[in-house]
N, C-alpha and C positions, 0 to 999 in steps of 0.2 A: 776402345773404338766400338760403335754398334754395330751389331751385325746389318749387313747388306738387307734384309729381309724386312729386320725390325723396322729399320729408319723407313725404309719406302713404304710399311704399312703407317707407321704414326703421321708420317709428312699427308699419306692420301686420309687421315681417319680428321687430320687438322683442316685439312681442306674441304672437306666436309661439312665439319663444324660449324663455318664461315660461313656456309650457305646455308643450313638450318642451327640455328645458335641453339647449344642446349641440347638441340633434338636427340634421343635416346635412340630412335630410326640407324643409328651411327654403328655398326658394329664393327666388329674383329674380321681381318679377312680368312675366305676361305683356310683351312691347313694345307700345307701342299701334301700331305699322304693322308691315305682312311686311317680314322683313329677307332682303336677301341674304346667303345663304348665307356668303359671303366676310366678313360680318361681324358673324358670330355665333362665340360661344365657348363652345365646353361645358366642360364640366365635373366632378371628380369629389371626392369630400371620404369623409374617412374620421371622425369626431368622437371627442373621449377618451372620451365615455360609451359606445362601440360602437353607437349607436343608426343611425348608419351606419359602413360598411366598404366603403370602396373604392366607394361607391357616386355612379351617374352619375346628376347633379342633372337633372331631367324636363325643364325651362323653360332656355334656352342664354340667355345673355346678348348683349344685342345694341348694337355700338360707337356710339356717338353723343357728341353736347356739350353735352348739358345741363346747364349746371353743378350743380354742388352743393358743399355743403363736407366732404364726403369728403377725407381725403391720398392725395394721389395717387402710386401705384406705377408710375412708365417702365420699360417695356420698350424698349433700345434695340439693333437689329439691327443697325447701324453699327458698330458696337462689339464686336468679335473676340476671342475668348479661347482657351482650350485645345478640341482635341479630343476625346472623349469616348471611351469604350473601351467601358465598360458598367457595370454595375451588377449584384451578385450576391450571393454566400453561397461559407462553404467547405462543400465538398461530403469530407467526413468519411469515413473507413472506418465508424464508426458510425450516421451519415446514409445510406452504403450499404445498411447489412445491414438497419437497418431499412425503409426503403424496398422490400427487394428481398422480406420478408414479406408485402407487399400484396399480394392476388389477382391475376394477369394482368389484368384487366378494369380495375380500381382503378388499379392502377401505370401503365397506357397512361394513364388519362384524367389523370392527376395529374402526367404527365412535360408530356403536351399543353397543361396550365395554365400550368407551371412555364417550360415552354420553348418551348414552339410561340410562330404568329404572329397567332393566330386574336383576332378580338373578346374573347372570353373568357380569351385566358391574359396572363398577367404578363412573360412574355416576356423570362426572364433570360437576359441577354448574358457574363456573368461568372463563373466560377469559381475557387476556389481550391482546392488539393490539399494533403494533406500526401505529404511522398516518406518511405514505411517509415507509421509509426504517427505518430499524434497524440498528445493527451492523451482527446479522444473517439474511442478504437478501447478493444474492448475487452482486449487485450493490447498489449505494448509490442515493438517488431517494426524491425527495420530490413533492408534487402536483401540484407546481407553477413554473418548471424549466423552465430558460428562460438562452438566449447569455449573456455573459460576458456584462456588462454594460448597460443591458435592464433590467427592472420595469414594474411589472402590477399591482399597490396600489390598482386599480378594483377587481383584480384575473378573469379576463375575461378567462384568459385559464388553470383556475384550473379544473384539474380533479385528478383523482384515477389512473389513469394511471394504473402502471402495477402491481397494486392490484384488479384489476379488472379481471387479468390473472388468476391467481390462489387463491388468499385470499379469496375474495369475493364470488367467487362458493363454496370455502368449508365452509362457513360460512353459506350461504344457505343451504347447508346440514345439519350442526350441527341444525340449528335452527330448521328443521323441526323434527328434533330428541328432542331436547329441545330448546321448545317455550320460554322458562321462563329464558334460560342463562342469567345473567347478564353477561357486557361487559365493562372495561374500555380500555380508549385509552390515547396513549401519543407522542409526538413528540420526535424523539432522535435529530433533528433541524432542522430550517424553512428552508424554500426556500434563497438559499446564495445569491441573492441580497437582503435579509431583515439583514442581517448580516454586522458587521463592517470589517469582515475580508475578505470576499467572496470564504471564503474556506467551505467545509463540515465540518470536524476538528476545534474546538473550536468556538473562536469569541463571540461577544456577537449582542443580537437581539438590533438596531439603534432603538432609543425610536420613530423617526419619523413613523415606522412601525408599531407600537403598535395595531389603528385602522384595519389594514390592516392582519396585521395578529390575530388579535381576529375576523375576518370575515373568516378565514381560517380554522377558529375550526367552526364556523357555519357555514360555506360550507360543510368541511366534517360531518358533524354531520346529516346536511339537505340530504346530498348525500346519506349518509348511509343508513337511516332512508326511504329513497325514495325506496331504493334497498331492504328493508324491514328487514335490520339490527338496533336495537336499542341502540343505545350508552348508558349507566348508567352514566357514568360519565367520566370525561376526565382531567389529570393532565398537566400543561403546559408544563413539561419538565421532561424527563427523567433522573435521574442523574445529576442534574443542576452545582455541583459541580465537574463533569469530564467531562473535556474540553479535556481531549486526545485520546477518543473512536471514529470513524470513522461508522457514523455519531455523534455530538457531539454539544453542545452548551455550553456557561459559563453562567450560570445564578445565580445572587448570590439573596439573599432575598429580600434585598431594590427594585431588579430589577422586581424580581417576583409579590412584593406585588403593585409596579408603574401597570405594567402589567395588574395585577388583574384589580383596580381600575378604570383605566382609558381607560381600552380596552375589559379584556375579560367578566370581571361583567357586565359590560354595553351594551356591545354585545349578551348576552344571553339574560340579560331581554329585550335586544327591540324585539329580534328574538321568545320572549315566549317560551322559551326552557327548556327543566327542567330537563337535562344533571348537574348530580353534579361537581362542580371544589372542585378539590382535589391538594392540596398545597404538595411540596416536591420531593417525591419518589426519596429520597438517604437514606444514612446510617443513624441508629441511634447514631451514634456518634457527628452527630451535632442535637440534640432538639432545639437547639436555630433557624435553620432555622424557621421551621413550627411555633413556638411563637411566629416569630418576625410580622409573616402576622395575624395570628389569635387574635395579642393583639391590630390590627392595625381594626378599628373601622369600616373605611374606605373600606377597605380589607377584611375583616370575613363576613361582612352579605353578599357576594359571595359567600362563599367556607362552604362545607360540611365536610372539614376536611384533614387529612395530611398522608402522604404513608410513608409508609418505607422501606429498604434493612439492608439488615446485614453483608455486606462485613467488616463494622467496628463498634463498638460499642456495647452495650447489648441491647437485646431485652426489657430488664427492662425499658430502655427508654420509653417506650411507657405511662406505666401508670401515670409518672407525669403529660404528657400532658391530658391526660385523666383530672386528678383530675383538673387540671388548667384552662378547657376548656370541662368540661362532655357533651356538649351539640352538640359538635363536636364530629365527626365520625374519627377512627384511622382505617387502613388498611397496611395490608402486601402485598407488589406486587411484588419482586423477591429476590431468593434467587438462584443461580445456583450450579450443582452438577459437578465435572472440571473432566476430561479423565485421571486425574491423581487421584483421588480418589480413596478410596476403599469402596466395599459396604459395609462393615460393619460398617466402620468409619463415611460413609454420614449416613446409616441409622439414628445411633444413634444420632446425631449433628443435624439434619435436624428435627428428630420427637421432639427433646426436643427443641431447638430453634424456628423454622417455625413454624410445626404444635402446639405442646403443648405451647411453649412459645408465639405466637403473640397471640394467643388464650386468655391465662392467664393474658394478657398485653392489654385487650379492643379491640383487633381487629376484625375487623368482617368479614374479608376474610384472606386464606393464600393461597398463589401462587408461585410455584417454577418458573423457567426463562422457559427455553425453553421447545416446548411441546416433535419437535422431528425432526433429523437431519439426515445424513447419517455416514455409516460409517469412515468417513475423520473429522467427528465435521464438515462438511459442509452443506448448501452455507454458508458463511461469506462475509463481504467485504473486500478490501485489508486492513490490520491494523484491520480489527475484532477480536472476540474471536475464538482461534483456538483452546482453549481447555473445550468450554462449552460442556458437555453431555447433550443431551437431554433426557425426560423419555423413547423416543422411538429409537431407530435406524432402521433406516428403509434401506434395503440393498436386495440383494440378499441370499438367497430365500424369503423374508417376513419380518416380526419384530419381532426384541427382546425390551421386556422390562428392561427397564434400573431400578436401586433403586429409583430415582426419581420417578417414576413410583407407586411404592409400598410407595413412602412416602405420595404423597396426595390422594391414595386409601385407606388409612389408617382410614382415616377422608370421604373424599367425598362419598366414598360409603354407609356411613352410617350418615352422619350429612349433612340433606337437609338444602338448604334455609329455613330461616324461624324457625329454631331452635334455642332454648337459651342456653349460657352457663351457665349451673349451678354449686355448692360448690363440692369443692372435695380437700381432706386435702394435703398437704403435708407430703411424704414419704421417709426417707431418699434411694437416688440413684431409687425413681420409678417418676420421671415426671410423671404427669398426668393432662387431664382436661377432664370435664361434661359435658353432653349436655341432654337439654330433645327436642327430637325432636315434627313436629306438632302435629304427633297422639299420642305423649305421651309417646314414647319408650323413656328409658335413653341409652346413650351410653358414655361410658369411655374410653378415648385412655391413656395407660398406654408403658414408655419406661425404660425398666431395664439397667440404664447407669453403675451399678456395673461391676466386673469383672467376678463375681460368681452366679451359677443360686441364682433365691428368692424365697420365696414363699412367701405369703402375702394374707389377709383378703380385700374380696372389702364389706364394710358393708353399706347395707342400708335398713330406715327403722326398726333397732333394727335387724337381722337377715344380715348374712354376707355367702359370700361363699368364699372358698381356694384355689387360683389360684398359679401357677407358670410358671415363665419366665426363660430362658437359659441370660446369659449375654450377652448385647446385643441386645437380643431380643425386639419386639414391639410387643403390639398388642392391640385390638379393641374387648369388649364385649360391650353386648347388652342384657338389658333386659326389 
């Protein structure tokens, strides 16, 4: 039987409900005694109706045993998992340049949200880079462009070119906001006479070029690094298996792990670089990529491990390789929210798969695609994405935050680098994963994919507290 206490808070918290549906505004009632501090959990919920965003619930939840018949969610500290790198966005030639049109005044306070450590910001620990262009820049650009049937296998005239315009200053900023970013980087394709086709568009990298362009990841790496950017690690291809994005390459594994082996392994240890290579970054729908390099002997004592996207197959993917190869690092590097979406619909898909599922799947970072565009879904190049949303839109008069936005604040603002994931049970329709941060704070990101609010036990420790979510809803305690 429930306790007396329990039922009359859930009957008033349902009654609620009914009058703002979803609304996050819903909280836990007062405790009837002062708690200490130490065991009290606040809280922060963002709901599908937008009726909250990111917003921290008034009333903190307070541990106790009072039973009730709530299912109970453990949280278990005991219990060790990977460590956490961060959580972020690719930060885009076209996320650049739009950003970099915001007023001085504007642009400080929106790096400060994005990056800083304050109460108020989000506090992204993670980036990604493209090397050359993306498919959001708005021309198509790599570091070594030369005339139709000219070759420089030196790279006597590689530079950064026109990421030097805008990338590179705003990255100077970020960094001085957080020194500790980590940053990975990727090619979407080389310089098109390293190419059989000498188009930007598909083709595959000519093995003669191999040397050549494994000196082209040590150039940019050496370059960056000069400019006082620190690369973490670098993937040789983005999407290796879509050869029809603009910019674009066909890279298939045999090709990647030659690659590895014979150019870009070799190339880092002479240059003493300690830039990780990270194998893949496509769908989990093929695991047999990332295997085929990490079973290859040859090939693995390079690479620190294999990326992923979710455009096709399960996130579950992740942890076979895990078990198969524990000694290797798993990462999540894009996932994009599309102009056709809705936010309630991304919410929930993105917290249970990205955030909570790569999480639960060994990853040690999760990263949506774009940071932030304009109002058009622009720059792109001709044959890019024309319907990626960014987290930001950046436009006339200022920025709005997109749900992408709210999906890796969910997580970054409260799980720094350097955090572990810890046990946390399975709940039918509440995703969730643990973390103990470095000072020792736990935090739980919990997603109610039901269609109806829940309520639910987060127990830890033998003593639990009674939370509830609107359907739909996300949200992030902390205690």
């Amino acid at each position: 039987m429930w306790n007396k206490y329990v039922l009359v808070c859930f009957v008033a918290l349902m009654s609620c409900s009914k009058k703002n549906s979803g609304a996050s505004s819903v909280t836990n009632p007062p405790p009837p005694v002062m708690a200490n501090p130490s065991d009290t959990v606040n809280f922060w919920i963002t709901s599908a109706d937008q009726s909250s965003l990111l917003q921290k619930q008034t009333t903190p939840l307070v541990f106790d045993s009072v039973k009730n018949a709530y299912p109970f969610l453990d949280v278990d500290s005991t219990q060790k998992f990977q460590t956490i790198d961060g959580f972020g966005y690719t930060l885009t030639g076209g996320s650049a340049y739009v950003i970099n049109q915001l007023s001085p005044s504007l642009k400080t306070s929106l790096l400060q949200e994005l990056f800083g450590s304050a109460g108020s910001s989000i506090s992204i620990s993670y980036l990604r880079l493209s090397m050359g262009s993306s498919d959001l820049n708005p021309f198509v650009f790599s570091y070594d462009d030369l005339p139709s049937g000219q070759t420089d296998t030196l790279l006597t005239h590689f530079n950064l070119g026109p990421d030097t315009v805008d990338l590179v200053p705003l990255l100077k900023q970020i960094l001085a906001i957080n020194p500790a970013i980590k940053i990975i980087a990727t090619p979407w394709s080389p310089p098109l006479w390293m190419k059989d086709n000498q188009s930007s568009v598909g083709g595959n990298l000519l093995t003669t070029y191999y040397r050549a362009y494994a000196q082209y990841f040590v150039k940019y790496i050496q370059q960056m690094q000069s400019l006082g950017i620190p690369i973490d690690a670098i993937t040789p291809q983005n999407e290796p298996l879509n050869p029809a994005n603009n910019p674009s390459l066909n890279l298939v594994a045999a090709a990647e792990d030659s690659f590895i082996t014979y150019g870009l392994g070799p190339a880092f240890k002479a240059a003493g670089l300690s830039t990780k290579i990270v194998v893949y970054d496509h769908n989990c729908d093929r695991p047999d990529y990332p295997t085929t390099i990490l079973a290859d002997p040859a090939a693995s004592g390079y690479v620190d491990g294999s990326a992923f996207h979710l455009y096709a197959g399960d996130i579950s993917a992740l942890t076979p390789i895990h078990a198969a190869f524990p000694l290797k690092n798993l990462y999540f590097t894009e996932q994009y929210t599309a102009s056709t979406g809705t936010f309630g619909g991304d919410l929930q898909w993105h917290m249970t798969n990205v955030i909570i599922g790569s999480m639960k799947n060994w990853s040690r970072n999760a990263l949506e695609w774009n940071l932030a565009n304009d109002a058009s879904f622009g720059p792109h190049t001709p044959g890019g994405c024309t319907t990626c949303k960014g987290a930001l839109t950046i436009g006339s008069p200022g920025v709005t935050r997109n749900v992408g936005y709210y999906i890796v604040a969910h997580a970054s603002k409260f799980v720094p680098a350097g955090s572990v994931r810890i046990g946390s049970t399975l709940v039918a329709n509440l995703p969730n994963v643990a973390f103990e941060t470095p000072s020792g704070k736990k935090v739980l990101i919990v997603e109610n994919n039901s269609t109806a609010p829940t309520a639910f036990n987060i127990r830890f420790r033998g003593k639990w507290v009674s939370s509830y979510l609107s359907a739909g809803a996300a949200a992030t305690y902390t205690w």
